[in-house]
ZAVO-793464 format. One record per atom (N, C-alpha, C): x, y, z. Coordinates in steps of 0.02 Angstrom, whole numbers, plus 50000, padded with zeros to 5 digits. Layout:
XYZ/...
//
This chain:
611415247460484/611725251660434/611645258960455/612115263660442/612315270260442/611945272860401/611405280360410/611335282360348/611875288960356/612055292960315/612375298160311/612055303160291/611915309660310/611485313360292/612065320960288/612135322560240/612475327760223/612225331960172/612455336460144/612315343260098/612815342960036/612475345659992/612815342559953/613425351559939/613715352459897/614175359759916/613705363659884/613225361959832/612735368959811/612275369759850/611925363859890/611455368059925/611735371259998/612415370360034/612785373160082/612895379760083/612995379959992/613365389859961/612265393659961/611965388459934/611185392259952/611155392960002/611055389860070/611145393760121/611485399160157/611975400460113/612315404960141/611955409460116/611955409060043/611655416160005/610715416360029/610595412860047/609855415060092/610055418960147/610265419260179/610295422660236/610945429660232/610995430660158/611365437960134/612115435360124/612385429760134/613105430860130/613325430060045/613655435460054/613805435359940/614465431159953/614315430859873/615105429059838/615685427359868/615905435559890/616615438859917/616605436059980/616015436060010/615955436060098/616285426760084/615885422860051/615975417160060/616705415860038/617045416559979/617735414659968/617995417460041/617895422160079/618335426060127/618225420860197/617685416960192/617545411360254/617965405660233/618035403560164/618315399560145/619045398360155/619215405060127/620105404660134/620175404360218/619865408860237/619835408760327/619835401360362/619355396960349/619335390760354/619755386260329/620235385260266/620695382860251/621375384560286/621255391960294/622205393660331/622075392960411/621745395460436/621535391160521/621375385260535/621095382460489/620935374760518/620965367860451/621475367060422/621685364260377/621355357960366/621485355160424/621275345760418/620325346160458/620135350860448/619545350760481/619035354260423/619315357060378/619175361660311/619185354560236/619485348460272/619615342960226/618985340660212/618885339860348/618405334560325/617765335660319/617685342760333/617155345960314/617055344860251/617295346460185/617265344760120/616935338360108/617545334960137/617175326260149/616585323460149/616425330460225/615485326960244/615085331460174/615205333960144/615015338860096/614805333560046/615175327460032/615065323259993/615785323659949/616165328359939/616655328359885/617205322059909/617405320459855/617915312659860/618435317959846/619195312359852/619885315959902/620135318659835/619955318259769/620175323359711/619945327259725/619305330059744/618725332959738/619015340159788/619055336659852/619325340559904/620235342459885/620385340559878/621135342059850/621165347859801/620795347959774/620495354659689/620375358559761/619705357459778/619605364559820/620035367459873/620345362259899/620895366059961/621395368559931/621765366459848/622125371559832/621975375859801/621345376159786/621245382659760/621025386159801/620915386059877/621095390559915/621605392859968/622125388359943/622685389559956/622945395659901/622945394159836/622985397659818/622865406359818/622115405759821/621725410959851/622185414259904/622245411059939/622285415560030/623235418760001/623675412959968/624265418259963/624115424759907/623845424759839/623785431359814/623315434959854/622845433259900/622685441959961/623105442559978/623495437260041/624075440560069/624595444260033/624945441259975/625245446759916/624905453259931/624525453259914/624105461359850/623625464659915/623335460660008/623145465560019/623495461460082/623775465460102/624175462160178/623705466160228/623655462960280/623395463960344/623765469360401/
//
């Protein structure tokens, strides 16, 4: 038997914020990670533990995300 050893998504966002990354910094890795690497941002979620509703909520809501920056602050 397989064990699977993964994180669950709150203690992934604590690590971030241990080592200084806020809020903003993290949505800004996020959308970054969803619009560059789409099907790898899934299965990351995946190993995260989230099931395919689960991950579906979060990838569009940073889909969402990434088009109102591009709107309101273009590059």
């Amino acid at each position: 038997m397989t064990t699977r050893h993964t994180l669950s998504p709150a203690q992934f966002t604590q690590l971030f914020h241990e080592v200084g990354v806020d809020d903003a910094t993290l949505e800004r890795w996020h959308r970054g990670f969803e619009a560059r690497y789409p099907e790898a941002h899934a299965a990351f979620l995946g190993w995260l533990g989230l099931n395919d509703d689960a991950v579906s909520v979060r990838r569009a809501w940073g889909l969402r995300r990434l088009q109102h920056w591009s709107r309101c602050c273009p590059r």
